[in-house]
C-alpha positions in Angstrom: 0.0 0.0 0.0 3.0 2.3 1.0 4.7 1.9 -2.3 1.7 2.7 -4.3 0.6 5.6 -2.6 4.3 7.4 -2.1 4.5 6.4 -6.0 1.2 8.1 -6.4 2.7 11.4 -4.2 6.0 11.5 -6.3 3.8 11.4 -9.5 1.4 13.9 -8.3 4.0 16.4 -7.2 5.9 18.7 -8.8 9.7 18.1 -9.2 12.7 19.9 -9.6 13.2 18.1 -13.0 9.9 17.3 -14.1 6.3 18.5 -13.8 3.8 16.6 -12.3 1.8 14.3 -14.3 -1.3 14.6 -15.5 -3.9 12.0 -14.0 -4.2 9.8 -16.9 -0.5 9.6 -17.4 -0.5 8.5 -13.3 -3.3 6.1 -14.1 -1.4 4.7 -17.0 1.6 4.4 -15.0 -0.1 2.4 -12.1 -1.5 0.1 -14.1 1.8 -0.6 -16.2 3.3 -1.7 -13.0 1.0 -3.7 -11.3 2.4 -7.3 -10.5 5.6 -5.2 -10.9 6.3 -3.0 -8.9 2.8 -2.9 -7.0 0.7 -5.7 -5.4 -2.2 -5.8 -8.5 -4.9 -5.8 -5.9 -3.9 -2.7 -4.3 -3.3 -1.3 -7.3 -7.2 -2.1 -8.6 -8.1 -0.7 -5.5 -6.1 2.7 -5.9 -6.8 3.2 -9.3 -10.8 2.8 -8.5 -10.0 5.7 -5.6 -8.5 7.8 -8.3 -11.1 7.3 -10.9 -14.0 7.5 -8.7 -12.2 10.6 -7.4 -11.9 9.8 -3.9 -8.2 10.3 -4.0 -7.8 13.8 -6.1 -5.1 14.5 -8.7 -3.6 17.9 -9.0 -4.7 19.4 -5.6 
């Protein structure tokens, strides 16, 4: 869950050399790496937060 969500924070945030993503690019990204880097049930779980817009992007 941690690894998703601090993935999800670093994605969403601006950096020094990048911008932040937009949320289809982080939605894209999340569901690239799941069974990879991220347990695939979180990650269902996560990117059903995001699309339902429980968990915001941008703000």
């Amino acid at each position: 869950m941690i690894c998703v969500a601090d993935s999800f924070d670093a994605m969403n945030s601006n950096r020094v050399y990048r911008k932040k993503l937009t949320k289809e690019d982080i939605l894209e990204e999340i569901e690239k790496n799941k069974g990879k880097q991220f347990d695939p049930k979180i990650a269902d779980v996560f990117l059903d937060l995001i699309r339902d817009e429980k968990i915001k992007v941008g703000e």
